[in-house]
N, C-alpha and C positions, 0 to 999 in steps of 0.2 A: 258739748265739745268733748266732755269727757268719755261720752259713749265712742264717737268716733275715733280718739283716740285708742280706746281698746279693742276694737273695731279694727286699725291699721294695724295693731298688735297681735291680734289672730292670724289675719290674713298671711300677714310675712312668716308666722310660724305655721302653721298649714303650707307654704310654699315650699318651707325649706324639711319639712319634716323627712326624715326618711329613712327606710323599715330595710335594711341591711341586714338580712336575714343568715348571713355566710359569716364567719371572722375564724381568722389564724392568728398567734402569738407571733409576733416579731423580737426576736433576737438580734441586738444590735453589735456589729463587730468593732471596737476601738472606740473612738472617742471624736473621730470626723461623721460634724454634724450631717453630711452626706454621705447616704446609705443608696445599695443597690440590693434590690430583690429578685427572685424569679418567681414567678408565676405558679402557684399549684395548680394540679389537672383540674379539680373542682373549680376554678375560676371560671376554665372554660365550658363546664357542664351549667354554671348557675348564674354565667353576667349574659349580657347584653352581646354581640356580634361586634360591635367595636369595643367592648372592653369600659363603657362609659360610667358604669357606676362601679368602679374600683375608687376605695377609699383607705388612709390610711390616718387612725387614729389614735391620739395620743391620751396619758390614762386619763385625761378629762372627757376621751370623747371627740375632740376639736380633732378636725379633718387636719392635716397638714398637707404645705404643697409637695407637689409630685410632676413626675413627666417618664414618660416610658423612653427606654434606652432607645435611641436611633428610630426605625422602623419597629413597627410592633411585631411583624414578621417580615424577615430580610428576605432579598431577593434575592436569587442562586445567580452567581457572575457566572460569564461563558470564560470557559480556562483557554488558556493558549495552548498551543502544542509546536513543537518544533524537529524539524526531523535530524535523529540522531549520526554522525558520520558512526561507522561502523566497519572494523579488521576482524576476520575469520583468525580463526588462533589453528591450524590445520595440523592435524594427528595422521601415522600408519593407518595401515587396514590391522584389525584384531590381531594378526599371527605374528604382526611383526611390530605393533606397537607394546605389547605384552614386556619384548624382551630387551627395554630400552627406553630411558627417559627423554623426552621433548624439551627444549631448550625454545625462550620466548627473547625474542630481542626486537626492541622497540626501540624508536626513535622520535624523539618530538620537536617543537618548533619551540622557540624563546619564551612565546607566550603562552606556551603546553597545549599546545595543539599536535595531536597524535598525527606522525608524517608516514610514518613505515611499520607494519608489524610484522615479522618473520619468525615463523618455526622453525627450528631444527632438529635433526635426529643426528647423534655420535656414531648411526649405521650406515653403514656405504648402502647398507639395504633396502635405505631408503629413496635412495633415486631409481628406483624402479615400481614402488608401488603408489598407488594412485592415493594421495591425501586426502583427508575429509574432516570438517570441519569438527573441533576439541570444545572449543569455548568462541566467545566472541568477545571485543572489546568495543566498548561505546563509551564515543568521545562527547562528555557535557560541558568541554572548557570555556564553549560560547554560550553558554545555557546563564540567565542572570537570575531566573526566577527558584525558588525549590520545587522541586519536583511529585509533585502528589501523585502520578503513574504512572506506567512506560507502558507503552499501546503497540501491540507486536504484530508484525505480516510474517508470514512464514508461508514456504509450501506444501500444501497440506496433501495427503492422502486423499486416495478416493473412500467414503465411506466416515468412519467417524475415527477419530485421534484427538488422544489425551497426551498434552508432556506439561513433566513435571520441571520446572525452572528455577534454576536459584538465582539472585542477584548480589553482587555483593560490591560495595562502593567505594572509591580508592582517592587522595588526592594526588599521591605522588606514585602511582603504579606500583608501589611498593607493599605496603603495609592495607589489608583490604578489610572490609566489616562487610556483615552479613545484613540485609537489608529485607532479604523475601526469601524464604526457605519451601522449594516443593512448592512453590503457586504452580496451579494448573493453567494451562492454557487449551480451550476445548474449540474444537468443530464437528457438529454432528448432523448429521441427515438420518430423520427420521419421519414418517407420513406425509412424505411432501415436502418436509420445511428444512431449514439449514438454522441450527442454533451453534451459539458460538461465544466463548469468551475468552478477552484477547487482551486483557489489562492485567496488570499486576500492580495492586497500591503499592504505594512509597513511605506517602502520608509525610508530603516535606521535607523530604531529604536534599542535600545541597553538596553535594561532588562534583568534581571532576572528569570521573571515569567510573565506567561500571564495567563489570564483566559479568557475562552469562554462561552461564552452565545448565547440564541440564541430564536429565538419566533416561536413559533407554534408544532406543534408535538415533540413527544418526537425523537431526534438526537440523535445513536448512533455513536461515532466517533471512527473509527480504527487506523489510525495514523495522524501524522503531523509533515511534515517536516519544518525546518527553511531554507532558501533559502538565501543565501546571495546577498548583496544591492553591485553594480558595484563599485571598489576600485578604478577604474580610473574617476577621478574629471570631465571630461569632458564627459563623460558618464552620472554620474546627472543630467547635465543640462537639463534643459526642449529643448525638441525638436519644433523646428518649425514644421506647419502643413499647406502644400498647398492641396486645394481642387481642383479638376478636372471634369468636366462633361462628358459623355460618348459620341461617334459619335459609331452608330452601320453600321457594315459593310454588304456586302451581305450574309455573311458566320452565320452571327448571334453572331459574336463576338462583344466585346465593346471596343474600341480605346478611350485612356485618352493621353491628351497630356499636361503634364503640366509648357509648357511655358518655361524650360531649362532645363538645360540636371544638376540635382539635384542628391545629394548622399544620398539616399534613405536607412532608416532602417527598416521602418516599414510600412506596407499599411495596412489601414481597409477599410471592402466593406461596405456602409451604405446604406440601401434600403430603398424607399421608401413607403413601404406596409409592414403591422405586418406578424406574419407571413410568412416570406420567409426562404428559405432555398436554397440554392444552390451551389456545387462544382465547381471551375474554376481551368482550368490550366493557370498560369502564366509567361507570356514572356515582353519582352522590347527589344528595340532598338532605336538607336540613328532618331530624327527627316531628313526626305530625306533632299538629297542638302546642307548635311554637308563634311566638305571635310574628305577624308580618316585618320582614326587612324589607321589602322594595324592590327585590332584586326578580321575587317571580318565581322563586323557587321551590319556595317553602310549601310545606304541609304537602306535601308528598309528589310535588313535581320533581323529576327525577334531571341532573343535568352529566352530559356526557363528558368527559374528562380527556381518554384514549384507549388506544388497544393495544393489547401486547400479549405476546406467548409467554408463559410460565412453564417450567420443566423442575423434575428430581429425576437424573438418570442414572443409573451405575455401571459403568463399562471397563473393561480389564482393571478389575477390584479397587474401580474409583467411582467414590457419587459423585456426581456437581450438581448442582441447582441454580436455577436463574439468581443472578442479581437482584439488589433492589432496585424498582424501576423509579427513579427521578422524575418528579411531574409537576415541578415548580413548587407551588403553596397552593394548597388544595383545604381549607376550610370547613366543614363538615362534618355531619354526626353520625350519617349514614353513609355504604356503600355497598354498591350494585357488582357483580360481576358475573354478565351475560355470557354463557359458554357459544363461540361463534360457529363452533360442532357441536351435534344433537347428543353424544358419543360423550363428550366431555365434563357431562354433567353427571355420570354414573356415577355411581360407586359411593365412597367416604367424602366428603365434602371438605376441601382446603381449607385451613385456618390462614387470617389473613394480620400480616403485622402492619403497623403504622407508624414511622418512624417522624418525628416532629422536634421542635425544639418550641419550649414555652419563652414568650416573650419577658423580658426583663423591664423594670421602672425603677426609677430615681426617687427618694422622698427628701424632705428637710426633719430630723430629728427636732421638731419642736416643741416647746414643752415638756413637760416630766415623762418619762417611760412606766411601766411599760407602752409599746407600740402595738397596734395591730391591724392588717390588713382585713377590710371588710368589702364586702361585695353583697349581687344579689336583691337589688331593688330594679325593675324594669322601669322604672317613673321617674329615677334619678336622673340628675343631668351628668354632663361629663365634666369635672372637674379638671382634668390633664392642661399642663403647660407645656409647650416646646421646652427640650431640657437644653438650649442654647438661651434661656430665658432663667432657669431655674439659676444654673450653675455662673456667677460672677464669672467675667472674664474666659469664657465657655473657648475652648480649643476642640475641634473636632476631634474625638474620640478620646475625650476626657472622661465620659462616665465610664470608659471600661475600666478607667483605672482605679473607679472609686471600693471602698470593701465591700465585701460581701455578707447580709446580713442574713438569718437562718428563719424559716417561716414553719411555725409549727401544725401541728393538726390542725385543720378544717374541723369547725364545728355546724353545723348547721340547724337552725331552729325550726321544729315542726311547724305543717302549712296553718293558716291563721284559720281560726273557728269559723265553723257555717256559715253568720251570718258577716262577716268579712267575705269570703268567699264570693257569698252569694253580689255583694257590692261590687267586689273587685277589688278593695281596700284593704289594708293591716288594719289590727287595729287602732294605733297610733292615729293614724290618721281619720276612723271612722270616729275618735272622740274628739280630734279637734273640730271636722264639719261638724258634730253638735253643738261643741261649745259657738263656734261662727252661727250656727243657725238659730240658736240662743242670741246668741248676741244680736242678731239682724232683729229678730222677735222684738227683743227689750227694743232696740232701735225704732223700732215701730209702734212701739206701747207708749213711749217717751216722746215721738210726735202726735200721736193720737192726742195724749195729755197737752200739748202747748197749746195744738191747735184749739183744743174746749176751752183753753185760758184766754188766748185770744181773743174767741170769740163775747169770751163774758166780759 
């Protein structure tokens, strides 16, 4: 009995063993036993695809419970947009605005809804020459959201046009702040294609009234919408940015590998030559020699994402560049980008950024500190609780308000010796199957002996 007993004593410790080869120092903030973390990059270079063998231990060692903030990677909401009413602020022509100031007279509704907007000129001069639009005013008095952009129509030139825009944001018409200074607004025709940017961030502003200005030629504008700023908190945050260099293949394509398999929102192509322009189709897959997820992808199956143009142009002594392109959560360690011209693959090869946000988790400060986050066993199970489970009395979107604890260097332990290796085991665990395999022995030495007692 007593074998078997030791016997169920191995086996549960061979169960539970496990070789966390990763750990950071945790830094606890204040004195609430709930703590919030964020993610180091090496977590996503050395755990598991869901994040399963993230562990947080306390200075015994003992795992404490945990749960990851919300979603492990949020999903990007569709913003509203609403179209803005909008008054011409109307100026002279040059020879006879020059010699006389404009006069603005507005009129609104009780609930500050913009009714009338009128210029004048103290010139008789003026009723003779042909007006044109000074500034514009936009009415956001119905608008209930904050405004993350204004999304502008205008009529454009034949050919390519840059204007430079200010915006500046008012409650009471009076007293006005400056909000976007000189954002460009572009449309261009170049080999065929029409590139164009037509947004001006806000990043959450909440007015009344904006007005536009703006330098050089006269800007007729047709509309403009209000585009609402992301209501999920975690969405504001500023995104990290890993940068990547190209390895070009025989095919003429550009391979970016950026060092772990990252939850990706946003990629920009940045070229190194003015003047570029070119289409890519976009793919990704998981880095070879990773072990199988399920999904079919892995080990150098390549999957298609989307296509987009990318540009750096410089026209009447202005650069622009593409945007970053938005592409939901895109997971992955590698990316592809197939030039869709033969043409586009010349020259210096783009560097390509990755813009992501590393997932956040809840622990319980249990036991003595220090704390430390550990990772990096493929074998382990997942541990994680829903944090409406963790957190007493759980209020949706209570972990955001818990502190913020600090995560120090990643350390990581060299790969386990040859004949680990060679098994596929730590060593941790190649000495427990001995001791079990001992023990089964002796198990079997200790019925061999009853049974000759029996017999005699």
């Amino acid at each position: 009995m007593r074998a078997i007993a030791l016997l169920s004593i191995i086996l549960a410790l061979s169960a539970s063993a496990e070789d966390l080869r990763s750990k950071a120092s945790i830094t606890v903030s204040g004195t609430d036993p709930f703590q919030r973390i964020e993610l180091p990059f090496e977590a996503y270079r050395d755990t598991r695809r869901d994040l399963g063998d993230l562990r947080v231990l306390n200075a015994k060692g003992e795992a404490v419970p945990l749960a990851f903030v919300g979603e492990a990677v949020p999903e990007r909401e569709k913003p509203v947009n609403v179209r803005l009413p909008q008054f011409a602020v109307t100026t002279l022509a040059p020879s006879t605005a020059a010699s006389g100031r404009v006069e603005i007279h507005v009129r609104t509704s009780p609930d500050g809804t913009l009714r009338y907007v009128e210029s004048r000129s103290p010139t008789a001069r003026a009723l003779t020459m042909i007006p044109r639009p000074a500034a514009y005013l936009l009415d956001a008095s119905k608008v209930e959201f904050p405004v993350g952009a204004l999304v502008f129509d205008w009529e454009v030139k034949q050919g390519a046009e840059i204007v430079k825009v200010n915006v500046e944001a008012s409650d009471d018409l009076q007293g006005w702040r400056t909000v976007a200074s000189r954002a460009a607004l572009v449309r261009l025709e170049q080999a065929g294609q029409s590139l164009g940017q037509n947004q001006v961030a806000l990043r959450g502003v909440k007015a009344r009234y904006y007005r536009i200005t703006w330098d050089g030629s006269p800007f007729v504008l047709k509309a403009v919408d209000a585009e609402s700023a992301p209501k999920n908190a975690r969405q504001q945050d500023p995104r990290k940015v890993t940068t990547a260099t190209a390895t070009r293949t025989k095919d003429g394509d550009f391979v970016y590998d950026l060092g772990a398999r990252l939850p990706v929102e946003a990629i920009r192509v940045v070229f190194p030559d003015v003047n570029s322009v070119a289409p890519f189709d976009i793919a990704v897959r998981d880095a070879r020699g990773l072990p199988p997820t399920g999904t079919g992808f892995e080990n150098g199956a390549w999957r298609t994402v989307t296509s987009a143009t990318f540009y750096r142009i410089s026209r009447q002594g202005v650069e622009i560049a593409s945007q970053p392109l938005e592409i939901g959560v895109q997971s992955a360690r590698e990316w592809r980008l197939h030039p869709q011209v033969k043409s586009a693959g010349d020259g210096q090869p783009p560097t390509l950024e990755a813009q992501w946000r590393p997932a956040e988790l809840v622990f319980v400060a249990k036991g003595e500190g220090p704390f430390a986050l550990a990772f990096g066993d493929k074998d382990a199970r997942a541990t994680a609780i829903p944090v409406s489970s963790l957190i007493p009395n759980y209020e949706r979107g209570a972990e955001r308000k818990l502190p913020m604890a600090t995560v120090g260097a990643v350390t990581t332990a060299p790969p386990p010796p040859p004949p680990a290796q060679l098994f596929g085991q730590s060593p941790k665990k190649l000495a427990l199957w001995a001791v079990l395999i001992g023990a089964v022995l002796l198990l079997a030495f200790m019925a061999y002996r009853l049974h000759g007692q029996m017999k005699t």
